[in-house]
C-alpha positions as CSV (number, residue, x, y, z in Angstrom):
1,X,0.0,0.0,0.0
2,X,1.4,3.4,-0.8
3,X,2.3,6.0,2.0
4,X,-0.4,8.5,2.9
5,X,-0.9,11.5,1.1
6,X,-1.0,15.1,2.9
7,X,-3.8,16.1,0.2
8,X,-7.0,16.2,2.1
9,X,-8.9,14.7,-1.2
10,X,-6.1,11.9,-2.0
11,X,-6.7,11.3,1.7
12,X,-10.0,10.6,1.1
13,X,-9.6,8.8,-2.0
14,X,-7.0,6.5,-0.1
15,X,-9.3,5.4,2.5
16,X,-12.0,4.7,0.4
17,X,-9.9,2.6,-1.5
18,X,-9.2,0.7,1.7
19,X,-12.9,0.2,2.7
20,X,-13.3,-1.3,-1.0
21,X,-10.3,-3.6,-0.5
22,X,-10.1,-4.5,3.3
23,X,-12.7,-7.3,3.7
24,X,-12.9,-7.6,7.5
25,X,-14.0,-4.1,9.4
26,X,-12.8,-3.4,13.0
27,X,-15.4,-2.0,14.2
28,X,-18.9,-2.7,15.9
29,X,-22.0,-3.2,13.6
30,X,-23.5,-0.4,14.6
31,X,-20.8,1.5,14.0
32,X,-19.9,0.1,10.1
33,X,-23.7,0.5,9.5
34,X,-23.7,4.4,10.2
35,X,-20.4,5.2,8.0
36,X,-21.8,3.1,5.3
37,X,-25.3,4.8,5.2
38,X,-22.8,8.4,5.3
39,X,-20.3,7.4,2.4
40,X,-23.4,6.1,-0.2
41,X,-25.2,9.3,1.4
42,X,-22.4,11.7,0.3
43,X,-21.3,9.4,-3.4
44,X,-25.0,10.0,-4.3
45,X,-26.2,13.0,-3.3
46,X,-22.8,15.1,-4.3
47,X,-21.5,18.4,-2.0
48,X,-23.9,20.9,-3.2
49,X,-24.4,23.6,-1.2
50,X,-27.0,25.5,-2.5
51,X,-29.8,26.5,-0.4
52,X,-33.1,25.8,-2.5
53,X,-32.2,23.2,-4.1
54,X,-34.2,21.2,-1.9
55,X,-31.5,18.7,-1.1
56,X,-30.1,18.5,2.4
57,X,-26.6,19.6,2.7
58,X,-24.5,16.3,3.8
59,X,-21.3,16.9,6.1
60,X,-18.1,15.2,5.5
61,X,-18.0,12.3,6.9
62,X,-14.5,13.5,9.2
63,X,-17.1,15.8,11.1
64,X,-20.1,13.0,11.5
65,X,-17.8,11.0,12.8
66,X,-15.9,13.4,15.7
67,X,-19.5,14.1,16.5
68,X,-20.5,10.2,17.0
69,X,-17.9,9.5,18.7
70,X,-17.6,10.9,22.8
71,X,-14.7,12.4,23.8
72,X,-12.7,10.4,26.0
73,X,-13.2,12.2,29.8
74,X,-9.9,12.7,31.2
75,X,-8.7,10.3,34.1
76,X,-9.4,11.6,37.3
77,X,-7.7,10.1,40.5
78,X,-10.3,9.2,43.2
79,X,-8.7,9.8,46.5
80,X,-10.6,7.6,49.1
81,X,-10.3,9.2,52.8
82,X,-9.8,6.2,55.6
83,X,-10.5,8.1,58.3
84,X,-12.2,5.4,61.2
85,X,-14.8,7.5,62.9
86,X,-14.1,7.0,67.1
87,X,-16.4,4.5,68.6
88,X,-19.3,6.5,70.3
89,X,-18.7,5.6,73.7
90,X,-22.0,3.6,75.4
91,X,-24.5,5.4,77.4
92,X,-25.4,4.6,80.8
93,X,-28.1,2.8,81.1
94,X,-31.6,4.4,81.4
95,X,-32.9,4.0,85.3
96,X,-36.6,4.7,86.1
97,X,-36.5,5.7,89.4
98,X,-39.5,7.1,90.7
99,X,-39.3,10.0,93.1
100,X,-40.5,9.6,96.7
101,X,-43.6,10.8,97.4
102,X,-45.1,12.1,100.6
103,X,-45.4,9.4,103.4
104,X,-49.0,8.4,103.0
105,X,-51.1,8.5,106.4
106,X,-52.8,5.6,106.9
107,X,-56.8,6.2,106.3
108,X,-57.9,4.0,108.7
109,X,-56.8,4.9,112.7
110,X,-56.4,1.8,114.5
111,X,-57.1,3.5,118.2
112,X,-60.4,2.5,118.1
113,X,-60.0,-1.0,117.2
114,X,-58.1,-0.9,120.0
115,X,-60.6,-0.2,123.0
116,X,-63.0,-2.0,120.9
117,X,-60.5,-4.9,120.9
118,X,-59.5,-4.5,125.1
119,X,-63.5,-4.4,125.6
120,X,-64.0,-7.5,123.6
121,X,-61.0,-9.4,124.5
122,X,-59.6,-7.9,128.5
123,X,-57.2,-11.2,128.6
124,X,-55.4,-10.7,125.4
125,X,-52.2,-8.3,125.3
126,X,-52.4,-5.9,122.6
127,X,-48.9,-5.6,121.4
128,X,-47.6,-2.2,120.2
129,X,-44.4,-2.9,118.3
130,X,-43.5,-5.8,116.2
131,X,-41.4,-8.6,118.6
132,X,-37.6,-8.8,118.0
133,X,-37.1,-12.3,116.5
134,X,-33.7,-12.7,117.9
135,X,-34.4,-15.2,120.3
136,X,-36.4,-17.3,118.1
137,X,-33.5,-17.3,116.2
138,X,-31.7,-18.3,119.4
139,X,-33.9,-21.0,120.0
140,X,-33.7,-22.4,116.4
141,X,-30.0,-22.8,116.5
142,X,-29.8,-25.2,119.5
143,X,-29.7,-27.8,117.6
144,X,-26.0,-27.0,115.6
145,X,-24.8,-26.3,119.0
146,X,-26.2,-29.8,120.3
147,X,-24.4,-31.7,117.5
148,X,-21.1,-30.5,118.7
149,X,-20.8,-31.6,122.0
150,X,-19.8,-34.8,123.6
151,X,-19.6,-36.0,126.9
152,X,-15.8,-34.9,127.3
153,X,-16.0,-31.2,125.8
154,X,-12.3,-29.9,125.5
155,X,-12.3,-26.1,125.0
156,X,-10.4,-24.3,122.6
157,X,-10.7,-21.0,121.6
158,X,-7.1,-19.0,120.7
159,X,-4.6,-21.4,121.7
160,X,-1.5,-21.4,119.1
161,X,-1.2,-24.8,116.9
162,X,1.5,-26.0,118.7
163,X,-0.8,-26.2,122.3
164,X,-4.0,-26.9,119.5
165,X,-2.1,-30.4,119.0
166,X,-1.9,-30.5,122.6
167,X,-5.2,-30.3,123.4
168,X,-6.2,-32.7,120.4
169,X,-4.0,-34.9,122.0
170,X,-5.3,-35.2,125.2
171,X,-9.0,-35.3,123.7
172,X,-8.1,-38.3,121.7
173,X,-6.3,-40.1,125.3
174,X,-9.5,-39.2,126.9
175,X,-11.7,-40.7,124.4
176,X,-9.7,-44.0,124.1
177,X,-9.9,-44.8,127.8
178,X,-12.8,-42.9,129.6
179,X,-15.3,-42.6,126.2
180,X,-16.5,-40.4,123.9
181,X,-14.3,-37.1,123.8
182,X,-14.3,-34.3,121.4
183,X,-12.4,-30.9,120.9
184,X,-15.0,-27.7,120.8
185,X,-14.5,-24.8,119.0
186,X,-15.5,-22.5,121.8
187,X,-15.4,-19.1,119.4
188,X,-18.8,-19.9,117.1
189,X,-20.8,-20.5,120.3
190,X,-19.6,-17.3,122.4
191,X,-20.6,-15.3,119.0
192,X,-24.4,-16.4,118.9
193,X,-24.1,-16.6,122.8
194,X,-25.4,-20.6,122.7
195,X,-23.5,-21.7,126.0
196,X,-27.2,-22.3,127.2
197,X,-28.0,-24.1,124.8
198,X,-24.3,-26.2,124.6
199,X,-24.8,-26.7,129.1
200,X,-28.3,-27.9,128.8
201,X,-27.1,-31.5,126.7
202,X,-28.0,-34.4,129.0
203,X,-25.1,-36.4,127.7
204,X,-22.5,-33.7,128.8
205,X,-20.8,-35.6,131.8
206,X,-17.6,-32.7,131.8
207,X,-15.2,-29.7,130.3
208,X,-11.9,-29.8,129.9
209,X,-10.5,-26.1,129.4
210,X,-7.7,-23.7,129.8
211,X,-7.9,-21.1,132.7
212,X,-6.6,-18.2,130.1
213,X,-9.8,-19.6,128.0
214,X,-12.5,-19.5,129.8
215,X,-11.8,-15.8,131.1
216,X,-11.8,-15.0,127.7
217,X,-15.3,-16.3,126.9
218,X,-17.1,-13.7,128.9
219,X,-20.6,-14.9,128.0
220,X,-19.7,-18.8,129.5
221,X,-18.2,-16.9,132.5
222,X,-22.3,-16.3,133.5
223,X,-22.3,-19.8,134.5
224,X,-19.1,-20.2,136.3
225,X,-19.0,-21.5,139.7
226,X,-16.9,-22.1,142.2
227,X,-17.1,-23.9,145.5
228,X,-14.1,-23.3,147.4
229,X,-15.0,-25.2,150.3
230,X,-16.0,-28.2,148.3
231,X,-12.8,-27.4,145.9
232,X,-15.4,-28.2,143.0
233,X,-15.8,-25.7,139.8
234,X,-18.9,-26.1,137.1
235,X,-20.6,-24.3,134.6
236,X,-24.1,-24.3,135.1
237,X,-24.6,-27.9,136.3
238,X,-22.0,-29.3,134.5
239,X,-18.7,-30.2,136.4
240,X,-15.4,-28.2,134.9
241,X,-11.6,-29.2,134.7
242,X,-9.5,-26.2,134.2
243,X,-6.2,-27.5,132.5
244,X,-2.9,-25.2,134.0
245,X,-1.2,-23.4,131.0
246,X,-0.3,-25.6,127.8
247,X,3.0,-24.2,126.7
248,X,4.4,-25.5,130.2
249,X,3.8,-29.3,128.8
250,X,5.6,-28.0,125.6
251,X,8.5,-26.4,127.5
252,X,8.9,-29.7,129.6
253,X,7.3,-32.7,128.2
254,X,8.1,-34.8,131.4
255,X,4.8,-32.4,133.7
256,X,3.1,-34.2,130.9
257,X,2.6,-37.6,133.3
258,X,1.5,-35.7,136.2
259,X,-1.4,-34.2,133.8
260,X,-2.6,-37.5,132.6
261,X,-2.4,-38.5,136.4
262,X,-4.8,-35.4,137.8
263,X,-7.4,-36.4,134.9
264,X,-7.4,-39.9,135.3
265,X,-8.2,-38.9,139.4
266,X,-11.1,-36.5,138.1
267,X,-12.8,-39.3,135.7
268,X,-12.6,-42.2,138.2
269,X,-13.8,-40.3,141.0
């Protein structure tokens, strides 16, 4: 094929001659279809210009197709912000809290009930204020304190470990020759105040305790007595054993014996 031509008509005359002799068309159908309809258009009808003629003037075909054809819109960087919005902090929670209203009076007055009640009933006590339920509680508690006895009660109450294993000691001697014997944590029953309750156990035959312990249980000492005369000591009813300070059978083991001898005397009396 020869090299273009700078001639506007040879230019045309060129590509022309390349639509005649190029057999495959790049370009879409619809697009083939409209320069077609334009070149048979322009071959036919000729370039006249004149104005009442009647024919329509028919534009080069360079100009139908620059207005077919949208310009290409120039490439425009989109620039994405990733800013992270903060995380809204949570509300508190809504709370319905109705104000206090005034203290409502009662609408009924009970001081009429009352005579009516002392005329109809003299015999019955009309009680004022409700009763303190302390002692029922008291009372309903007996039974936990029950459990823990045995009829050789050994006192403890802040002796170190050391005089603890002592005491265990001597409760497990006790219970091996002379029966049942037990180790009492004295500290639960002097805080609800059931040494009543703990004295009044048929089965309790006697208790063992330190002298520094039982001064320390002020509520036991209400039923601490002593008979000098007599040389006896008991709480309540019960007969008591005060044992001499435990760290002197720690510091010399031998005054151990004479112990086991003084409560052997006791039990077989």
């Amino acid at each position: 094929m020869p090299a273009p031509s700078s001639d506007p008509l040879n230019l045309i005359r060129d590509v022309a001659a390349l639509l005649k002799e190029e057999t495959i068309i790049l370009a879409s159908p619809e697009e083939a279809q409209y320069f077609r309809k334009g070149y048979l258009r322009n071959g036919k009808s000729g370039t006249g210009t004149g104005s009442g003629s009647g024919t329509k003037k028919t534009e080069p075909v360079s100009k139908m197709v620059v207005e077919k054809i949208d310009p290409v819109p120039e490439f425009v960087p989109l620039v994405v912000s990733m800013k992270i919005a903060p995380v809204p902090e949570p509300s508190p929670p809504t709370v319905w809290r109705q104000e206090p209203t005034a203290a409502v009076e009662p609408m009924i007055d009970a001081s009429s009930f009352k005579s009516l009640f002392a005329k109809i009933a003299p015999g019955v006590p009309i009680v004022e204020e409700i009763p303190n339920d302390a002692n029922a509680k008291k009372i309903g508690g007996r039974w936990k304190t029950r459990n823990q006895t045995a009829p050789l009660s050994i006192l403890h109450f802040t002796e170190p470990p050391e005089q603890k294993m002592l005491l265990e000691g001597i409760a497990m001697a006790l219970d091996v020759y002379f029966g049942p014997a037990r180790l009492i944590a004295a500290e639960s029953i002097e805080k609800e105040k059931q040494w009543e309750a703990f004295l009044a156990v048929p089965d309790l035959k006697m208790i063992f305790a330190c002298d520094y312990t039982l001064w320390q249980l002020r509520d036991l000492m209400r039923f601490y007595k002593e008979t000098p005369a007599a040389g006896t000591r008991t709480l309540g009813k019960v007969p008591l054993f005060l044992l001499p300070d435990m760290s002197l059978y720690l510091k010399d083991p031998l005054l151990k014996r004479s112990l086991w001898k003084a409560l052997c005397m006791k039990l077989s009396s």
